[in-house]
Biotite code that builds the C-alpha atoms (Angstrom):
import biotite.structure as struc

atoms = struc.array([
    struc.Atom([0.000, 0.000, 0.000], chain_id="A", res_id=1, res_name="UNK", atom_name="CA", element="C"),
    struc.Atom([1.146, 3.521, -1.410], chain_id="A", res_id=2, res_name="UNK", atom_name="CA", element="C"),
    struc.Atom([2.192, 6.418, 0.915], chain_id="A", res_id=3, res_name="UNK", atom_name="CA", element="C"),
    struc.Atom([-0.774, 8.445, -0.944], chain_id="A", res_id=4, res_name="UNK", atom_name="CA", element="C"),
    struc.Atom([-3.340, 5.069, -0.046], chain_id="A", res_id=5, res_name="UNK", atom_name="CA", element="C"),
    struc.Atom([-2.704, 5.180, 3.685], chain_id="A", res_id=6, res_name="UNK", atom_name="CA", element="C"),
    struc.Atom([-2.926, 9.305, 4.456], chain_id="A", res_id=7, res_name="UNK", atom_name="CA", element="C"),
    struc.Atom([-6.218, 8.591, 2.297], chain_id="A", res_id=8, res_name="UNK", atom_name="CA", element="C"),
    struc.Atom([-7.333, 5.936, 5.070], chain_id="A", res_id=9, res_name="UNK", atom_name="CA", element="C"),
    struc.Atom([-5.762, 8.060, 7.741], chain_id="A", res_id=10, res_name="UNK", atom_name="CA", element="C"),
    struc.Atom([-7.636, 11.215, 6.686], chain_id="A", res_id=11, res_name="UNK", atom_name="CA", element="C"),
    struc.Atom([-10.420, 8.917, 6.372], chain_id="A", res_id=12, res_name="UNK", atom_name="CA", element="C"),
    struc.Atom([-10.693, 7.754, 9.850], chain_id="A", res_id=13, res_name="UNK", atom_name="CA", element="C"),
    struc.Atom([-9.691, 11.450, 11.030], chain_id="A", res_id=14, res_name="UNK", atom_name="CA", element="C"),
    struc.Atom([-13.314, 12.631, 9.664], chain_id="A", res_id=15, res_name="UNK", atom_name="CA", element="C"),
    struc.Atom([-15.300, 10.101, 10.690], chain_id="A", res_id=16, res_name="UNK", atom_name="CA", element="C"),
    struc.Atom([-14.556, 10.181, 14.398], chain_id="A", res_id=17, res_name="UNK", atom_name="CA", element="C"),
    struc.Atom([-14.599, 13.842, 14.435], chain_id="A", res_id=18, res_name="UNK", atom_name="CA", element="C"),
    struc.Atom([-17.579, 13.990, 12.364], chain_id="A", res_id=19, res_name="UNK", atom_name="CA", element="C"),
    struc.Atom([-19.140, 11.266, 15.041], chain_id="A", res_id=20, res_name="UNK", atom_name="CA", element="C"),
    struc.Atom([-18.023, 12.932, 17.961], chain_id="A", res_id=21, res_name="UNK", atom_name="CA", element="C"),
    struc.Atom([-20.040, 15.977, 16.596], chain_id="A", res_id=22, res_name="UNK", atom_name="CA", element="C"),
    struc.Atom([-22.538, 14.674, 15.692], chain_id="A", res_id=23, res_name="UNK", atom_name="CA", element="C"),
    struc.Atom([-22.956, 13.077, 19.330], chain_id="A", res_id=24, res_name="UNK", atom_name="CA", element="C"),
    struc.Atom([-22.936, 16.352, 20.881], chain_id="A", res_id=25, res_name="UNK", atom_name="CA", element="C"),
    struc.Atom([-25.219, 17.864, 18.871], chain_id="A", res_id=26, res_name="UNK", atom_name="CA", element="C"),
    struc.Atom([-27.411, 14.641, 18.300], chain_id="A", res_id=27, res_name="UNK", atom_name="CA", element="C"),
    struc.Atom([-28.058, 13.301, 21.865], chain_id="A", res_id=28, res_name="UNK", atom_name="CA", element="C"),
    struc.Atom([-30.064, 16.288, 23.088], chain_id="A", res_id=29, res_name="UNK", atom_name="CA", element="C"),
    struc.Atom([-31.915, 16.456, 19.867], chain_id="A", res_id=30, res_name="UNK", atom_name="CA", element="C"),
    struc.Atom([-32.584, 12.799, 19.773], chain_id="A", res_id=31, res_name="UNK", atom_name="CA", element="C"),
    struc.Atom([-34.058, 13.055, 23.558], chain_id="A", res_id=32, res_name="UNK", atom_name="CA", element="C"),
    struc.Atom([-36.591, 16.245, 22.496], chain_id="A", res_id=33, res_name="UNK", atom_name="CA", element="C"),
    struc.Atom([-37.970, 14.053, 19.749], chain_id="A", res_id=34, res_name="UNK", atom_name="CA", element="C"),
    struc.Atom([-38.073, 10.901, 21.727], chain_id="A", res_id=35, res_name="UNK", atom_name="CA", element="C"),
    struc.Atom([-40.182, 13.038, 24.482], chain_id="A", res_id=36, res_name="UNK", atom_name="CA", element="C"),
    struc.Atom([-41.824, 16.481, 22.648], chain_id="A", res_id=37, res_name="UNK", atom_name="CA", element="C"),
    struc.Atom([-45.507, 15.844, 21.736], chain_id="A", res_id=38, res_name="UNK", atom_name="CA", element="C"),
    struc.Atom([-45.976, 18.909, 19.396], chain_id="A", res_id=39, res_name="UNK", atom_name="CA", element="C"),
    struc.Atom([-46.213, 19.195, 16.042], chain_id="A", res_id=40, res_name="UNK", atom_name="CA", element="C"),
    struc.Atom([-43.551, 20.879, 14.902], chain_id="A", res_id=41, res_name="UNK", atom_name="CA", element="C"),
    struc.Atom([-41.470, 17.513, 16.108], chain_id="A", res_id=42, res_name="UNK", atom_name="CA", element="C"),
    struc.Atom([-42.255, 16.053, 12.677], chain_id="A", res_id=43, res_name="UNK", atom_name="CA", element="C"),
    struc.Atom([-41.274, 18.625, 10.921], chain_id="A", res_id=44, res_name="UNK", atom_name="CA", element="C"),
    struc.Atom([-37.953, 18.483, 12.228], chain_id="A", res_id=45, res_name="UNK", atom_name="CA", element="C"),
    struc.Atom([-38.094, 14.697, 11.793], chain_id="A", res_id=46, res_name="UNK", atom_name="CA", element="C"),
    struc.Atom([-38.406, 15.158, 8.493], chain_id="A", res_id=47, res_name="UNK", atom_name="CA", element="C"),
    struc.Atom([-35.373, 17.457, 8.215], chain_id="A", res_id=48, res_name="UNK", atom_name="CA", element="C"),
    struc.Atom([-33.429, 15.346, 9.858], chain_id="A", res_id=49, res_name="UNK", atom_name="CA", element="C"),
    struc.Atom([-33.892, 12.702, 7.921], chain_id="A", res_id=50, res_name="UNK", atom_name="CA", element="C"),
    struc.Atom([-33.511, 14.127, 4.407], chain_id="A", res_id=51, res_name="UNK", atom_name="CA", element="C"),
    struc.Atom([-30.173, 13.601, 3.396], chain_id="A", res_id=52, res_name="UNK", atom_name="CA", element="C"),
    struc.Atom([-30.847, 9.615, 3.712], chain_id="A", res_id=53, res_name="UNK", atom_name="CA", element="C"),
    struc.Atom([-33.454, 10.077, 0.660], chain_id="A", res_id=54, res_name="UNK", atom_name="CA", element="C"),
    struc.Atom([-31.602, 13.266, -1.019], chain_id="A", res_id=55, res_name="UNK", atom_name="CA", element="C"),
    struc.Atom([-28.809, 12.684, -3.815], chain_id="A", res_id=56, res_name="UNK", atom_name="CA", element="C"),
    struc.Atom([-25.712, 13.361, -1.971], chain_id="A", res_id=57, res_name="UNK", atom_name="CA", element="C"),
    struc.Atom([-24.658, 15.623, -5.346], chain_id="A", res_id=58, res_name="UNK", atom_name="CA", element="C"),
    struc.Atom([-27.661, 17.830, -4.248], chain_id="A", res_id=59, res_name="UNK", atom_name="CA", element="C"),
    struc.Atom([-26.984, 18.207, -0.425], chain_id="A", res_id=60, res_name="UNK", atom_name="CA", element="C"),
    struc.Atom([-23.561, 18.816, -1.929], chain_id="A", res_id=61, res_name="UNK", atom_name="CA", element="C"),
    struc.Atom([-24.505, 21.470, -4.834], chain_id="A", res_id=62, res_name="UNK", atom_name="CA", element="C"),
    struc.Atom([-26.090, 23.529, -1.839], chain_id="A", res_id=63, res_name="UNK", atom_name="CA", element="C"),
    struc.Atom([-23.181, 23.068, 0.583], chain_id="A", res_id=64, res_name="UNK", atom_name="CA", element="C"),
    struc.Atom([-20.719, 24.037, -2.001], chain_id="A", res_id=65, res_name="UNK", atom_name="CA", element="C"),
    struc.Atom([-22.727, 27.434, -3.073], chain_id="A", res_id=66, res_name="UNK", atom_name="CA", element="C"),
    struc.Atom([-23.290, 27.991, 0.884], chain_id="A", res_id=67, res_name="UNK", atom_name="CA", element="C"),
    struc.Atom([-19.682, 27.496, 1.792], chain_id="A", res_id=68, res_name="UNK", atom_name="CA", element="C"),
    struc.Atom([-18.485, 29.842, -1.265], chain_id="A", res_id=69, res_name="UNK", atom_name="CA", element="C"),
    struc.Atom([-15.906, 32.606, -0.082], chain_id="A", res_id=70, res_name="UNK", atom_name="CA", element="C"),
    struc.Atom([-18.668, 35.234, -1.527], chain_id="A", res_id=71, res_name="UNK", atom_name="CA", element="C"),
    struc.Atom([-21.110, 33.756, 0.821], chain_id="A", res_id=72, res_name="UNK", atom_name="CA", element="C"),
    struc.Atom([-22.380, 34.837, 4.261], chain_id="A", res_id=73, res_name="UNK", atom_name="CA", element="C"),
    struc.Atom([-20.857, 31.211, 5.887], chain_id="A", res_id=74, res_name="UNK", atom_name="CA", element="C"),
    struc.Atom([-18.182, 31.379, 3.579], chain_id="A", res_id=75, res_name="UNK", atom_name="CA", element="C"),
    struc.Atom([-17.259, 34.974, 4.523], chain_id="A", res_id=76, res_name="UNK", atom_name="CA", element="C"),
    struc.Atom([-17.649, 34.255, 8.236], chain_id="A", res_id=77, res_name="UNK", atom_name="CA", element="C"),
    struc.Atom([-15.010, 31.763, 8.385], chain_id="A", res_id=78, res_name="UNK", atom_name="CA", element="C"),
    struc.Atom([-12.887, 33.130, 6.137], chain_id="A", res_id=79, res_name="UNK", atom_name="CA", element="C"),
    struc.Atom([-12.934, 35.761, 8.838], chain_id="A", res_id=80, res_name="UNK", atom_name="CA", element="C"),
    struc.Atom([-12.875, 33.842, 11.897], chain_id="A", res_id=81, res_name="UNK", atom_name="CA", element="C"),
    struc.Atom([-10.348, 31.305, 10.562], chain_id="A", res_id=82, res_name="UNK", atom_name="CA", element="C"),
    struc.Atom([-8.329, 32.941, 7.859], chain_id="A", res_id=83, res_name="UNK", atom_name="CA", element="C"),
    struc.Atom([-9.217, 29.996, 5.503], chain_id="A", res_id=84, res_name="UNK", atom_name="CA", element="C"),
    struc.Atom([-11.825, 29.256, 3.422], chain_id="A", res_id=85, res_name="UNK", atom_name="CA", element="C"),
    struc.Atom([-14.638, 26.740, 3.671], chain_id="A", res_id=86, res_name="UNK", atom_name="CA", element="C"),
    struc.Atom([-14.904, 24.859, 0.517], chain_id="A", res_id=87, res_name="UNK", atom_name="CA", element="C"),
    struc.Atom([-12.328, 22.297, -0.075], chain_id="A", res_id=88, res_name="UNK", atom_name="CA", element="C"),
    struc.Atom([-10.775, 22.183, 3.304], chain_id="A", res_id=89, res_name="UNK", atom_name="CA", element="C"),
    struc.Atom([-10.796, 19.382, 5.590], chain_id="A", res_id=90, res_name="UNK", atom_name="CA", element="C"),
    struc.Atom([-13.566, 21.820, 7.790], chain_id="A", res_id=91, res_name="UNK", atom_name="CA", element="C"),
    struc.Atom([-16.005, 22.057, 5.326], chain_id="A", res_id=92, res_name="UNK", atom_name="CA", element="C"),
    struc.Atom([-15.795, 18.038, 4.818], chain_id="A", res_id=93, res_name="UNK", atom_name="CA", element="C"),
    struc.Atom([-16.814, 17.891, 8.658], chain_id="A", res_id=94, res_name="UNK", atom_name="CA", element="C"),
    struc.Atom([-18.968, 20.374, 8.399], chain_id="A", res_id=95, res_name="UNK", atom_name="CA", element="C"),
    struc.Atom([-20.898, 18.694, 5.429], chain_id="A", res_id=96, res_name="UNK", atom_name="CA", element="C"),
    struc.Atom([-20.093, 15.144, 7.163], chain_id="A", res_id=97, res_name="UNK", atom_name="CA", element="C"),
    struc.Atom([-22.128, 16.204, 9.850], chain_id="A", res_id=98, res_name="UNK", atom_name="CA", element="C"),
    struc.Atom([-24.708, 17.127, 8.072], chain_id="A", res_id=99, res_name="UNK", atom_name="CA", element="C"),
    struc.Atom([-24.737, 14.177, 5.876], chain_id="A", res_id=100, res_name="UNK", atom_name="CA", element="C"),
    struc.Atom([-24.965, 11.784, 8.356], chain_id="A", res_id=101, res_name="UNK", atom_name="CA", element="C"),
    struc.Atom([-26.852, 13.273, 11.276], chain_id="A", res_id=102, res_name="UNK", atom_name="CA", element="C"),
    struc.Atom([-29.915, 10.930, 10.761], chain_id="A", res_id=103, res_name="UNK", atom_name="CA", element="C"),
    struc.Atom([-27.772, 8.022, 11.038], chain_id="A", res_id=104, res_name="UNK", atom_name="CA", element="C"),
    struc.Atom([-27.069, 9.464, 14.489], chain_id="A", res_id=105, res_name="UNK", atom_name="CA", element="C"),
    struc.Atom([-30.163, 11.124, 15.789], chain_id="A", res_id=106, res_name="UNK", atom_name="CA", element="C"),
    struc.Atom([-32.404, 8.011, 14.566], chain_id="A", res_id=107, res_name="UNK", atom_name="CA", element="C"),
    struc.Atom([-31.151, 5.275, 16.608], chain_id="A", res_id=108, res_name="UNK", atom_name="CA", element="C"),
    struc.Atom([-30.659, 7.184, 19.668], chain_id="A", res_id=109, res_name="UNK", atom_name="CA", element="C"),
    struc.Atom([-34.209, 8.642, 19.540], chain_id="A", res_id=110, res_name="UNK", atom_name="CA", element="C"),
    struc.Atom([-35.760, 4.765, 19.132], chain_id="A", res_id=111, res_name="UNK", atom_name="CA", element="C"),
    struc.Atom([-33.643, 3.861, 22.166], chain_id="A", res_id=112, res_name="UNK", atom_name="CA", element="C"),
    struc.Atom([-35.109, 6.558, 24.165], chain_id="A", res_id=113, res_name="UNK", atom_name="CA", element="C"),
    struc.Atom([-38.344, 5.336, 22.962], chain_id="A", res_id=114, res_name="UNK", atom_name="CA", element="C"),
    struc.Atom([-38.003, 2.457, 24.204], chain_id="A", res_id=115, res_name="UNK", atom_name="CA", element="C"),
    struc.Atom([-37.342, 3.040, 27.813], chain_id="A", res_id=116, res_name="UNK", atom_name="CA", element="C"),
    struc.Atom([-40.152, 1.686, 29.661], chain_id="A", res_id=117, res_name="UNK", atom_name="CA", element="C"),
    struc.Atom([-42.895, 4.281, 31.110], chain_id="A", res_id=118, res_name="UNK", atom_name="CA", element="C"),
    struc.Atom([-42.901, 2.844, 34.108], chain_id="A", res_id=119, res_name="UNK", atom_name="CA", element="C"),
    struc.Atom([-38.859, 3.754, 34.952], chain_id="A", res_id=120, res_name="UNK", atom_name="CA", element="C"),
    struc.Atom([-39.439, 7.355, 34.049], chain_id="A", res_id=121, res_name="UNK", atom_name="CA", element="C"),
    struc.Atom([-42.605, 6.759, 36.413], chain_id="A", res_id=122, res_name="UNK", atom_name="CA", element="C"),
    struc.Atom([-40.646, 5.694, 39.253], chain_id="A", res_id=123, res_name="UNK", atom_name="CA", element="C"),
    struc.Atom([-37.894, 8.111, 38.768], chain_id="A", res_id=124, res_name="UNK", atom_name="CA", element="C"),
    struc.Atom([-40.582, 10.849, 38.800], chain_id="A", res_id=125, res_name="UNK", atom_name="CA", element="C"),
    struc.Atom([-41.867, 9.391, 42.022], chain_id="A", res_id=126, res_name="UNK", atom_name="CA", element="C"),
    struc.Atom([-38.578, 9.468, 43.477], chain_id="A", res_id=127, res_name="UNK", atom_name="CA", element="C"),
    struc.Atom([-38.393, 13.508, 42.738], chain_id="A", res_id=128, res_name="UNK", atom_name="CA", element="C"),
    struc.Atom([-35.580, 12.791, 40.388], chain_id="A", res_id=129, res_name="UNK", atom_name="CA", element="C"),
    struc.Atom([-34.389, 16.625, 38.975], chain_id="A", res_id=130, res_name="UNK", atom_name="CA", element="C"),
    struc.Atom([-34.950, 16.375, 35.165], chain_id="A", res_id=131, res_name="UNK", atom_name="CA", element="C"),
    struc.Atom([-30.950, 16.367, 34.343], chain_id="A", res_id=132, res_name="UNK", atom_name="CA", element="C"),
    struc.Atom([-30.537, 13.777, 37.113], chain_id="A", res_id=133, res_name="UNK", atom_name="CA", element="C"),
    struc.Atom([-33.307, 11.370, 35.695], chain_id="A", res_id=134, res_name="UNK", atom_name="CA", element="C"),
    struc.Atom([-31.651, 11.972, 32.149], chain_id="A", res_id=135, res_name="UNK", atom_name="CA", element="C"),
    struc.Atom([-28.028, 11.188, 33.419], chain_id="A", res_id=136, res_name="UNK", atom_name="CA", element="C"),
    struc.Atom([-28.826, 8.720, 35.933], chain_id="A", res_id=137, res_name="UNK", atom_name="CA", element="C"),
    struc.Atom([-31.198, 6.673, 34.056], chain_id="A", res_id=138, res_name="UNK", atom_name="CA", element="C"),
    struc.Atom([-32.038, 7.308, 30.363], chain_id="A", res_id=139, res_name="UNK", atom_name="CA", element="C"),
    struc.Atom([-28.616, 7.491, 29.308], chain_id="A", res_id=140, res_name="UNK", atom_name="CA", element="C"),
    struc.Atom([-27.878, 4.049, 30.546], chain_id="A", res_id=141, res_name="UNK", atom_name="CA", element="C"),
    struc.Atom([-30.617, 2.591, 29.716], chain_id="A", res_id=142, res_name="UNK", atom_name="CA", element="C"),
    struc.Atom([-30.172, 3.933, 25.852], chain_id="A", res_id=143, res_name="UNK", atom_name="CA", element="C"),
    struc.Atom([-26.306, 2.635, 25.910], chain_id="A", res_id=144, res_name="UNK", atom_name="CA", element="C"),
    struc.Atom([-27.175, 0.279, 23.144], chain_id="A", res_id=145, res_name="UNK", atom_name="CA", element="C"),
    struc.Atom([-28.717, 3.100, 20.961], chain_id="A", res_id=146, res_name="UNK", atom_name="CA", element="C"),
    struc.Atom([-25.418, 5.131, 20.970], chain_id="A", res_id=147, res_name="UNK", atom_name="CA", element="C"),
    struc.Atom([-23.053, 2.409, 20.414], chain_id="A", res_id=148, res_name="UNK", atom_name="CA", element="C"),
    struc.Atom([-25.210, 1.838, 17.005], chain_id="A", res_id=149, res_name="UNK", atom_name="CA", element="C"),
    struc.Atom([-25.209, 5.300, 16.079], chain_id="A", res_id=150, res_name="UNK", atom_name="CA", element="C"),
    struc.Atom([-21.362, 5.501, 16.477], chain_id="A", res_id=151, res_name="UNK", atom_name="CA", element="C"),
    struc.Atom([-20.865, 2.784, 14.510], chain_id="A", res_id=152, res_name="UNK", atom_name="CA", element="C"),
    struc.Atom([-23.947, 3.635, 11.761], chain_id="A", res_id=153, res_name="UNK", atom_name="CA", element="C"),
    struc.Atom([-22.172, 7.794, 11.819], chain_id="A", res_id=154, res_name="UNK", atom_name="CA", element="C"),
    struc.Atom([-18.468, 6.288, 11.991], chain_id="A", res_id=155, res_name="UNK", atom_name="CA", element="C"),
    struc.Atom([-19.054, 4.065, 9.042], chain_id="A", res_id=156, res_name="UNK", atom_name="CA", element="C"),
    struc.Atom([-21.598, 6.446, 7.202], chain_id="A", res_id=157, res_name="UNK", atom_name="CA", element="C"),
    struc.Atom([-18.977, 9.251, 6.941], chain_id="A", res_id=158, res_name="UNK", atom_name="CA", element="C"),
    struc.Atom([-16.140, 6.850, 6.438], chain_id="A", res_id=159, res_name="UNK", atom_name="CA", element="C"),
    struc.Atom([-18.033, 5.583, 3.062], chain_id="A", res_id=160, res_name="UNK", atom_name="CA", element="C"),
    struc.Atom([-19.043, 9.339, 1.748], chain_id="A", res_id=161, res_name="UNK", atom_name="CA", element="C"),
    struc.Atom([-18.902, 10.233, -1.605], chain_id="A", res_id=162, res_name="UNK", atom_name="CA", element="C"),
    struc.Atom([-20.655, 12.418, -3.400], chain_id="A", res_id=163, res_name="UNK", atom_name="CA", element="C"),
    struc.Atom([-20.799, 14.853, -0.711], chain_id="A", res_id=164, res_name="UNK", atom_name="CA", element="C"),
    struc.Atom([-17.056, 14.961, -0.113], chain_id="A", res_id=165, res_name="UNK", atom_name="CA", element="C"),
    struc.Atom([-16.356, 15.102, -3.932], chain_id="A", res_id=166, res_name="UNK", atom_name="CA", element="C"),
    struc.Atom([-18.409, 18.243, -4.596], chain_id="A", res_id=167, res_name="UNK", atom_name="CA", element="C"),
    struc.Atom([-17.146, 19.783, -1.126], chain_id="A", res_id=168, res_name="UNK", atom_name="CA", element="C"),
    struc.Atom([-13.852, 19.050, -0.905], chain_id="A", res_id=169, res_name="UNK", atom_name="CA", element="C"),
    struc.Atom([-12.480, 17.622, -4.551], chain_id="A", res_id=170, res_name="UNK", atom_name="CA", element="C"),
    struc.Atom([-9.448, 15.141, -4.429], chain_id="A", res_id=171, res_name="UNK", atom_name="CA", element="C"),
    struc.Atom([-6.992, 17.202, -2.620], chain_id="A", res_id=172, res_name="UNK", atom_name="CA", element="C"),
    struc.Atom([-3.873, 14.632, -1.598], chain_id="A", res_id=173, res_name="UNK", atom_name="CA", element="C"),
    struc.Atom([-3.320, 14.625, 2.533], chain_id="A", res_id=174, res_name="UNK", atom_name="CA", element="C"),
    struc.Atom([-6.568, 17.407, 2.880], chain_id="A", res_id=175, res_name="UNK", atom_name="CA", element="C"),
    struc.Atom([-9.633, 16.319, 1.570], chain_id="A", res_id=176, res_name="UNK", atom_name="CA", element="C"),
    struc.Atom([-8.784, 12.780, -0.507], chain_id="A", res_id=177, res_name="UNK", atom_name="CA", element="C"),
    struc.Atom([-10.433, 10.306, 1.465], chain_id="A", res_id=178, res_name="UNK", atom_name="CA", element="C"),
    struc.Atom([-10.509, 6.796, 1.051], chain_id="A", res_id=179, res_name="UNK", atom_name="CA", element="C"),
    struc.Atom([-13.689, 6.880, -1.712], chain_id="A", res_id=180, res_name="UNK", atom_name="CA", element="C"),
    struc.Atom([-12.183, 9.513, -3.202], chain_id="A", res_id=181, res_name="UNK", atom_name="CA", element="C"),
    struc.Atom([-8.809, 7.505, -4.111], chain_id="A", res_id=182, res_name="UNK", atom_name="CA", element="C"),
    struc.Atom([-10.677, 4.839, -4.998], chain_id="A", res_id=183, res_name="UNK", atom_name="CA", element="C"),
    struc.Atom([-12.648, 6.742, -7.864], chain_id="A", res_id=184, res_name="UNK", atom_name="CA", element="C"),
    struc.Atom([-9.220, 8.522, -8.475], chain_id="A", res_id=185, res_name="UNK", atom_name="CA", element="C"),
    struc.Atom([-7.825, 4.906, -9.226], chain_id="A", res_id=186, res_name="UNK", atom_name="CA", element="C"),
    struc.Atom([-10.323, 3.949, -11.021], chain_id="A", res_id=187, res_name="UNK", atom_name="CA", element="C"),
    struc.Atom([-10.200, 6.436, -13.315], chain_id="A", res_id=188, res_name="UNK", atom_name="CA", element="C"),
    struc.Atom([-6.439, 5.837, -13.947], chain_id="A", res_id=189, res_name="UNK", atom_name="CA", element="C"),
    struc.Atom([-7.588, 2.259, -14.612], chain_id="A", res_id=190, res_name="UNK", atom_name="CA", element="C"),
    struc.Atom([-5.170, 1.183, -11.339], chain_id="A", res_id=191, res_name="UNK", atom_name="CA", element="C"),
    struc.Atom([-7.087, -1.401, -10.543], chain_id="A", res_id=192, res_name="UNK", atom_name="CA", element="C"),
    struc.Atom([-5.060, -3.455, -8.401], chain_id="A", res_id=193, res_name="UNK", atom_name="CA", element="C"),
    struc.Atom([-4.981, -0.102, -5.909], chain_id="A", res_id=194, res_name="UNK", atom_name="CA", element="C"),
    struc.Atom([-8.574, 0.075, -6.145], chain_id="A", res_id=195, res_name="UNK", atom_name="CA", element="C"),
    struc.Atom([-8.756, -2.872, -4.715], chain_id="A", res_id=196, res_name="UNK", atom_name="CA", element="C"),
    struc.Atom([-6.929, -2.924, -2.210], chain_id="A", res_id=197, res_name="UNK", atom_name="CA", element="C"),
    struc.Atom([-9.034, 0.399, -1.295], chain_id="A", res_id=198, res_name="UNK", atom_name="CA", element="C"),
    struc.Atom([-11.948, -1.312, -1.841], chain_id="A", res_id=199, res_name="UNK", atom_name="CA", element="C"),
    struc.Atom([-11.273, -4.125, 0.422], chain_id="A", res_id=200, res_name="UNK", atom_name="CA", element="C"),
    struc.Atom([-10.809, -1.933, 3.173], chain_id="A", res_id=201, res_name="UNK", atom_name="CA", element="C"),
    struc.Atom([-13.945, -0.608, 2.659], chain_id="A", res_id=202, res_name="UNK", atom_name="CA", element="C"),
    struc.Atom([-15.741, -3.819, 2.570], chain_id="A", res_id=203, res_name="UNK", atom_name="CA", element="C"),
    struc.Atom([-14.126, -4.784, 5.262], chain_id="A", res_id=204, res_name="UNK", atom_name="CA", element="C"),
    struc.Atom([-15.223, -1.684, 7.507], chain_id="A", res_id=205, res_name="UNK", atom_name="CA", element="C"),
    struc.Atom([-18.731, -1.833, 6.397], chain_id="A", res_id=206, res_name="UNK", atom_name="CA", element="C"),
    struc.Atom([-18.799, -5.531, 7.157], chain_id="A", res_id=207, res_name="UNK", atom_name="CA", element="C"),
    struc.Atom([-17.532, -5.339, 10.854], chain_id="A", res_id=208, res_name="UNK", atom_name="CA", element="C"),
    struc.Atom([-20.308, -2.055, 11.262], chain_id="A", res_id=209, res_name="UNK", atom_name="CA", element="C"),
    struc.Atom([-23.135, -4.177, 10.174], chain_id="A", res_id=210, res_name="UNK", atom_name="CA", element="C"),
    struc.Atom([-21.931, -7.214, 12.231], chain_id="A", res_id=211, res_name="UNK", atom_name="CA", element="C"),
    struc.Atom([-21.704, -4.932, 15.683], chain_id="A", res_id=212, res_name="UNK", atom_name="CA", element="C"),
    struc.Atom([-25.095, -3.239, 14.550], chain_id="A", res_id=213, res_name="UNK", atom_name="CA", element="C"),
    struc.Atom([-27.226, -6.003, 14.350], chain_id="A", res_id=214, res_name="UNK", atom_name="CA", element="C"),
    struc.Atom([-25.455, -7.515, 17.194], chain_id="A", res_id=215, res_name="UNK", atom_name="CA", element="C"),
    struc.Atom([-26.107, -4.684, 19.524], chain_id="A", res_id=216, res_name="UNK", atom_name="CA", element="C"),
    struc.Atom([-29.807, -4.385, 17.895], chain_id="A", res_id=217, res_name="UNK", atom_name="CA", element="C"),
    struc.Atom([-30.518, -8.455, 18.690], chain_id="A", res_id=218, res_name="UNK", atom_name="CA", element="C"),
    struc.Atom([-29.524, -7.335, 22.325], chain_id="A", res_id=219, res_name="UNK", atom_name="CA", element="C"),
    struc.Atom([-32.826, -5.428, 22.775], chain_id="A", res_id=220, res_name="UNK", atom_name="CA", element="C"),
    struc.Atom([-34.738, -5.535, 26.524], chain_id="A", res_id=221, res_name="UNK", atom_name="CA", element="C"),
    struc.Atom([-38.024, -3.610, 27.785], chain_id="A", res_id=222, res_name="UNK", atom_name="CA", element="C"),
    struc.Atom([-37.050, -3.938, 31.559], chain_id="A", res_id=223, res_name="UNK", atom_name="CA", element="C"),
    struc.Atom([-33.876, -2.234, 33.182], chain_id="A", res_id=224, res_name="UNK", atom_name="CA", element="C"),
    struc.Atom([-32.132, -1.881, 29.641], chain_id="A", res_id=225, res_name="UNK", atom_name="CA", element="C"),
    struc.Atom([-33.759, -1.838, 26.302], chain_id="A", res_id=226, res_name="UNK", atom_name="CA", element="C"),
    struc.Atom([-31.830, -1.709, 22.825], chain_id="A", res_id=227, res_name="UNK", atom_name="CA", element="C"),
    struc.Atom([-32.646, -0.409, 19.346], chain_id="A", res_id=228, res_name="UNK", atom_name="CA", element="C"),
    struc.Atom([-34.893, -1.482, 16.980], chain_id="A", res_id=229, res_name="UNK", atom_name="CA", element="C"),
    struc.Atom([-35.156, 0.246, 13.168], chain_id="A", res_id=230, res_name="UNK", atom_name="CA", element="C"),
])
């Protein structure tokens, strides 16, 4: 394996855990609020969430790459804040990473907080639990099998990208060439004994995600710890 082949993979995992780390900050508390908010406006932002699994990642990209421009009102923000601009740099890949795979987050850690029995929040409530104490003391343990599947869905979401990072961030060696972008890059150069060994590596993380997803999913309990169902 070439030099150029293992900064891609490097990069590669780079992105996806900081991407997944992200998104796990911003996704837990937003997961919880649609697990628990009865009005309306909760499927609306359901829906939002959970557009870029149906939307061509070309288009999600198209907008990011107009909104990201260094004419733009992002674009001009962090050229200001940062001295850099957005569009293809290894921020605007997390940024659109983020974005990209935020349902693959938010989705299985809202269904685990589902799927905490009434009755514990009941007794917690009886006990005069504080909100933030019930929430850290009991939901978040109890929903331990949602978040391990959503790091491993984000982690291996954002480690597979494509479209998105090509119209974001190009094919820019030891910046923004990840591992699908080498691949196509090889591909294209009709080096097809590097795109396989590229591919491999790719089947092989997508196989062990699947295998630890559905094992964590089979794992699924109603009383004193539940799991995640899709």
């Amino acid at each position: 394996m070439t030099d150029a082949e293992i900064q891609a993979i490097v990069l590669s995992i780079k992105l996806a855990s900081l991407s997944c780390f992200i998104l796990l900050l911003v996704g837990t508390p937003l997961a919880w609020w649609l697990a628990r908010s009865e009005r309306k406006i909760k499927h609306v932002i359901e829906a939002i969430v959970a557009l870029p699994i149906v939307l061509p990642p070309t288009v999600l990209g198209f907008y990011l790459l107009i909104s990201f421009a260094p004419n733009s009102v992002m674009g001009q923000w962090w050229l200001t804040l940062t001295g850099s601009q957005l569009a293809f740099s290894f921020s605007g890949l997390v940024f659109a990473s983020c974005l990209y795979s935020l349902p693959f987050v938010v989705q299985p850690i809202q269904s685990a907080f589902k799927q905490i029995e009434p009755g514990v929040l009941d007794a917690a409530k009886v006990l005069r639990m504080p909100r933030w104490k019930q929430l850290l003391a009991v939901e978040l343990p109890l929903a331990k099998n949602g978040f391990i599947v959503a790091m491993v869905l984000g982690f291996a979401h954002t480690l597979g990208e494509f479209g998105v990072v090509l119209m974001i961030g190009g094919s820019i060696p030891g910046e923004t060439q990840v591992i699908a972008i080498a691949l196509f890059d090889h591909v294209e150069s009709l080096n097809f004994a590097a795109a396989h060994r590229l591919a491999l590596v790719l089947l092989g993380f997508s196989f062990v995600a699947l295998l630890l997803t559905y094992t964590f999913s089979a794992s699924k309990k109603r009383v004193g710890s539940i799991g995640v169902k899709f």
